[in-house]
matplotlib code that plots the C-alpha trace (Angstrom):
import matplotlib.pyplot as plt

x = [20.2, 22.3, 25.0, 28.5, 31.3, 33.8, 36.2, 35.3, 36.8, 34.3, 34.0, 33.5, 30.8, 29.1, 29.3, 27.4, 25.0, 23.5, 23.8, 20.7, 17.0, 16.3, 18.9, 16.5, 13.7, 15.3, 16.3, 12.8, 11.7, 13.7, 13.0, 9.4, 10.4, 12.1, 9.5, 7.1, 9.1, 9.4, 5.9, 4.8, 7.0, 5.6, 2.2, 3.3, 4.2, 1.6, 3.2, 1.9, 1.3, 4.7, 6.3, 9.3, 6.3, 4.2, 7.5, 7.9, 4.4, 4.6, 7.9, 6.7, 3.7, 5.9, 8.3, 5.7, 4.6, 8.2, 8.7, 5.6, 6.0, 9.6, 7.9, 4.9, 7.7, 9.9, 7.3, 5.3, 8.1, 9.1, 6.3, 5.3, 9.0, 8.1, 4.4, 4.1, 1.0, -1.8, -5.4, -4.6, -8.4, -6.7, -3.7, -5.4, -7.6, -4.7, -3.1, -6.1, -6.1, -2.3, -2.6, 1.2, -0.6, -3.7, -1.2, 0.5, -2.7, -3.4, 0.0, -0.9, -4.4, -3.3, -0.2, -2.5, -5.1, -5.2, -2.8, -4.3, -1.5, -3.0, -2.5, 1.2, 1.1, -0.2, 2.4, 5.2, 4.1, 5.3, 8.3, 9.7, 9.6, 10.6, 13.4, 14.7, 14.3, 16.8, 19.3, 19.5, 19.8, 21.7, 22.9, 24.7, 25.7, 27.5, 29.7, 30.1, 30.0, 28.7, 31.7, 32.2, 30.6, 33.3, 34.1, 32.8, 34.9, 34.9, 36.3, 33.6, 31.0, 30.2, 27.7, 27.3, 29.3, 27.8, 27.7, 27.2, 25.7, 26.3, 24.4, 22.4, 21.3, 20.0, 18.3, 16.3, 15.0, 13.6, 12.2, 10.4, 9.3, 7.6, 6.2, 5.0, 1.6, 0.8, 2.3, -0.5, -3.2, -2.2, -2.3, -5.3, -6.6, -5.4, -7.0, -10.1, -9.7, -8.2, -11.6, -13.3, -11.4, -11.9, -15.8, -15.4, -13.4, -15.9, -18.8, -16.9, -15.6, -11.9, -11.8, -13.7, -16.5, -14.0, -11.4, -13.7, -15.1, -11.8, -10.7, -14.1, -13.3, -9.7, -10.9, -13.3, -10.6, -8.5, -11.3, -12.1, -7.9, -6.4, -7.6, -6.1, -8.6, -11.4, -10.9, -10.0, -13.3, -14.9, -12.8, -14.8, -18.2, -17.6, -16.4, -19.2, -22.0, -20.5, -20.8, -24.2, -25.7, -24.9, -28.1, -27.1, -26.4, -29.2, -31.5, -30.5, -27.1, -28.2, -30.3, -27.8, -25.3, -27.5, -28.6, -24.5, -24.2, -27.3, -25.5, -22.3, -23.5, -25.5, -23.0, -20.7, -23.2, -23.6, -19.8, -19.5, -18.0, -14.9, -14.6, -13.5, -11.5, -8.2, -9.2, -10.5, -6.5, -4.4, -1.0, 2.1, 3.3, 5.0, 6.7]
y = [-6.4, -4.2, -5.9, -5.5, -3.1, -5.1, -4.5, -7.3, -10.3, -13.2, -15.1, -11.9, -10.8, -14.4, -14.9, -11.3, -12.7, -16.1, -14.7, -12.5, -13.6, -12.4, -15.1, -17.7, -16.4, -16.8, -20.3, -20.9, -20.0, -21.9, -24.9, -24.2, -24.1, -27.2, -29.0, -28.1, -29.1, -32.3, -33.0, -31.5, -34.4, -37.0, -35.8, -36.2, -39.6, -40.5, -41.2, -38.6, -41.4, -41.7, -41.4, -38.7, -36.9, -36.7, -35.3, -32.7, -31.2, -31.0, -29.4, -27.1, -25.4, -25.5, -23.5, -21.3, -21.2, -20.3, -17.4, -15.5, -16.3, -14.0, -11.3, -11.1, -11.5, -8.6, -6.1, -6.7, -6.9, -3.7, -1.9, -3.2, -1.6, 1.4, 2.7, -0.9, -2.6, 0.3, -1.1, -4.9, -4.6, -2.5, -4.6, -7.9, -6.5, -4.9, -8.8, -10.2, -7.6, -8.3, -10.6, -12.1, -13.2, -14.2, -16.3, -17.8, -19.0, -20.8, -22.1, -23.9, -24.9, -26.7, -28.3, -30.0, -30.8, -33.8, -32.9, -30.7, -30.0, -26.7, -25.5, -25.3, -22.9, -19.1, -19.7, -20.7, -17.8, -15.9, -17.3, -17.4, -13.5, -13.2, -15.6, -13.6, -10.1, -11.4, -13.3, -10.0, -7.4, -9.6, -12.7, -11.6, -9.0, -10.9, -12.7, -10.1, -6.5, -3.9, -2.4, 1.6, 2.8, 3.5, 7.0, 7.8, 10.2, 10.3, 13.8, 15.6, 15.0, 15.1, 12.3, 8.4, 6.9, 6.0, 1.9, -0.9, -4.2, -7.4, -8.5, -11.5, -9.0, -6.2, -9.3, -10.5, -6.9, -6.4, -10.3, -9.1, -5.3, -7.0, -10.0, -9.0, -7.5, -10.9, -13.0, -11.4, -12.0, -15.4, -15.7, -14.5, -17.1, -19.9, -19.2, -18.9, -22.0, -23.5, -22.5, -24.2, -27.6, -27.2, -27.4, -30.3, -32.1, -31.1, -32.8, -35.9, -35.7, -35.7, -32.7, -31.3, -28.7, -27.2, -26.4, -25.0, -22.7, -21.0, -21.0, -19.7, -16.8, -16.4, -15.6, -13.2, -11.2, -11.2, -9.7, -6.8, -6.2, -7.1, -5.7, -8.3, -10.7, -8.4, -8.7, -12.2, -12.5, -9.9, -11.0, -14.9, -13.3, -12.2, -15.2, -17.2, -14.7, -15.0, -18.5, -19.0, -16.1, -18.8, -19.8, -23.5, -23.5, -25.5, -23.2, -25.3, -24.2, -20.8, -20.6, -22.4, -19.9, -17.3, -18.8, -19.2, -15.6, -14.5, -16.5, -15.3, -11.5, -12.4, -13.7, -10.7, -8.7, -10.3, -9.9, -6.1, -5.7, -6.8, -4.2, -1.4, 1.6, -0.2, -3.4, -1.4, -0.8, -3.4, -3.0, -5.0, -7.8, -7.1, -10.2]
z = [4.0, 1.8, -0.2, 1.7, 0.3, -2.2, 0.4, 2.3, 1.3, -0.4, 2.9, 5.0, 2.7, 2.7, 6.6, 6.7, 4.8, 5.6, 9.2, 8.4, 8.6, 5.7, 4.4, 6.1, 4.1, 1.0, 1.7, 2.7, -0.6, -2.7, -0.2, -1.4, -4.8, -5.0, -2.9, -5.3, -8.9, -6.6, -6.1, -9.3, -11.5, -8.9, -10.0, -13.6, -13.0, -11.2, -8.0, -5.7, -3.0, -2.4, 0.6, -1.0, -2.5, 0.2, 2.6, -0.3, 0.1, 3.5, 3.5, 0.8, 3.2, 6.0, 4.6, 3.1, 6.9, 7.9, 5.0, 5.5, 9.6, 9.4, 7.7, 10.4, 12.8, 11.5, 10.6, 13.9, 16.0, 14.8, 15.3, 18.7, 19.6, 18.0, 19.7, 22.2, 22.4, 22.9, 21.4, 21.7, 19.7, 17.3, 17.0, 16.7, 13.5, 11.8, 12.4, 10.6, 7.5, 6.6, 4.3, 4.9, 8.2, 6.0, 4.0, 6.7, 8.1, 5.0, 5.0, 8.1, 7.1, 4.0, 5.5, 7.7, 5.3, 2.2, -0.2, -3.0, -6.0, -7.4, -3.8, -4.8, -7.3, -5.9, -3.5, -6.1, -8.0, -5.4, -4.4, -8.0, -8.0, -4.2, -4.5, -7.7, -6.0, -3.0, -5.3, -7.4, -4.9, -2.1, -3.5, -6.8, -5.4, -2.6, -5.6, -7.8, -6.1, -8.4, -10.1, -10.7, -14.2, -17.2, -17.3, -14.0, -12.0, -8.2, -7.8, -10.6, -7.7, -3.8, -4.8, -4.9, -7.7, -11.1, -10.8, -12.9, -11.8, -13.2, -16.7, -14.5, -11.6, -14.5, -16.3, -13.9, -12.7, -16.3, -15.8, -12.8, -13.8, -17.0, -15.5, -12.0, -12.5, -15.2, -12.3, -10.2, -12.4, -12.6, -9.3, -8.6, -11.4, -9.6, -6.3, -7.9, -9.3, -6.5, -4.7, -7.3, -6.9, -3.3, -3.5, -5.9, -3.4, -0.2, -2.7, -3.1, 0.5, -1.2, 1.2, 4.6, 4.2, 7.1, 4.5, 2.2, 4.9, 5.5, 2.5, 1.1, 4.1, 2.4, -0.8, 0.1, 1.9, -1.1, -3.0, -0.2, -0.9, -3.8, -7.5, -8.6, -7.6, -8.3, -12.0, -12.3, -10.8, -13.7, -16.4, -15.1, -14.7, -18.8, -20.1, -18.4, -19.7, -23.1, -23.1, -21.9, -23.9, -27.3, -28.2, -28.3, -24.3, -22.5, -20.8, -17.4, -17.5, -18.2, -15.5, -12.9, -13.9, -13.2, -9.6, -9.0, -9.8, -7.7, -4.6, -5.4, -5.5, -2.3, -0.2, -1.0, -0.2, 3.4, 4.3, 2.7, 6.9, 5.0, 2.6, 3.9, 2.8, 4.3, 2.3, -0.8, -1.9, -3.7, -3.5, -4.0, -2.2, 1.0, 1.8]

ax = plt.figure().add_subplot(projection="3d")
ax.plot(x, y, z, "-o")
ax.set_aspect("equal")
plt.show()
């Protein structure tokens, strides 16, 4: 939604606003964010088993669930208007490659699962830049209309006015152009990790071999589409064969890093199906 004229009085311009969808995605992700602070000092205090903790990581996936369900929602909605349901085939395997839908289904899946903490964080990561992107191009804005820049003259050109926007809304665009693609990385760091906690937990039954089937699906579908991912996994691969190449590393753990590579190399070999040239592109987050 594009910020309304300065015209409008304060209320007008706020009504026009929260009336929006898009105003219901925003809330959802700083209900996430919030959720997840919530949890995250319960988990601090060791007090995770609560019944306030517990409520605030449920509520954190289901409004995770609700953000990424708008934006599948809006974007197929849209299109269906547009060209209708031709190749319902077609449609349903363009469904499973957006990876909004892909996190939305994992949404779901660990909202409904035993609570796992460093589940929280890829999708905090991405809230934190998606709940600044809206409160600097709709939210500020809203409050404090950009204002005409000095020395600008209306009647020197046919063209849009010169504007300045307010100090908060130009800071946090240079927060998010320097910090998105590190954000990403990070990101892709924590699912990989998140994957590894997840096996832990299926080994010690702190977790079902279910979870780590779908999630273990989930990952590798990131991989076919996000570069991100693909070098988180490298930059891994690198550190590990630094470490096991020292001379003073057992030559068990040498060798079961090598089997876990050969599996790993294996197994992506067996679900190649998934990368295809509509999967080989990463590009930014469309939610």
């Amino acid at each position: 939604m594009a910020p309304q004229p300065q015209t409008l009085a304060l209320s007008d311009r706020l009504m026009a606003l929260v009336q929006t969808l898009q105003f219901s995605w925003f809330m959802g992700h700083l209900t996430l964010l919030v959720s997840t602070i919530y949890y995250t000092i319960a988990v601090v205090r060791f007090n995770a088993v609560s019944t306030a903790a517990a409520f605030s990581y449920r509520l954190a996936f289901l409004s995770a669930a609700v953000t990424y369900g708008i934006v599948v929602f809006k974007a197929y909605r849209a299109k269906i208007q547009r060209v209708g349901v031709e190749n319902p085939q077609q449609q349903v395997l363009s469904l499973l490659g957006d990876e909004n839908v892909q996190y939305l289904v994992m949404a779901l899946i660990w909202l409904y699962s035993n609570s796992i903490w460093f589940a929280l964080l890829p999708f905090a990561v991405y809230s934190t830049f998606h709940f600044l992107s809206y409160l600097r191009t709709n939210v500020i804005p809203t409050f404090a209309p950009a204002t005409p820049a000095p020395g600008s003259n209306p009647a020197a050109s046919p063209g849009p006015r010169p504007t300045v926007q307010h100090p908060l809304s130009e800071y946090i665009a240079k927060f998010v152009r320097q910090n998105y693609d590190t954000s990403m990385h990070l990101v892709s760091n924590l699912e990989i990790f998140l994957w590894a906690r997840v096996f832990l937990g299926a080994l010690v039954f702190k977790n079902s071999w279910v979870l780590l089937l779908c999630y273990t699906l989930f990952l590798r579908i990131r991989y076919a589409q996000s570069s991100f991912v693909r070098q988180a996994f490298q930059g891994l691969e690198r550190k590990g064969d630094a470490l096991v190449n020292d001379a003073r590393v057992p030559d068990g753990a040498r060798n079961g890093w090598r089997i876990g590579k050969d599996v790993v190399k294996k197994a992506r070999e067996a679900t190649s199906f998934l990368d295809t040239p509509a999967n080989g592109t990463a590009g930014r987050k469309t939610q």
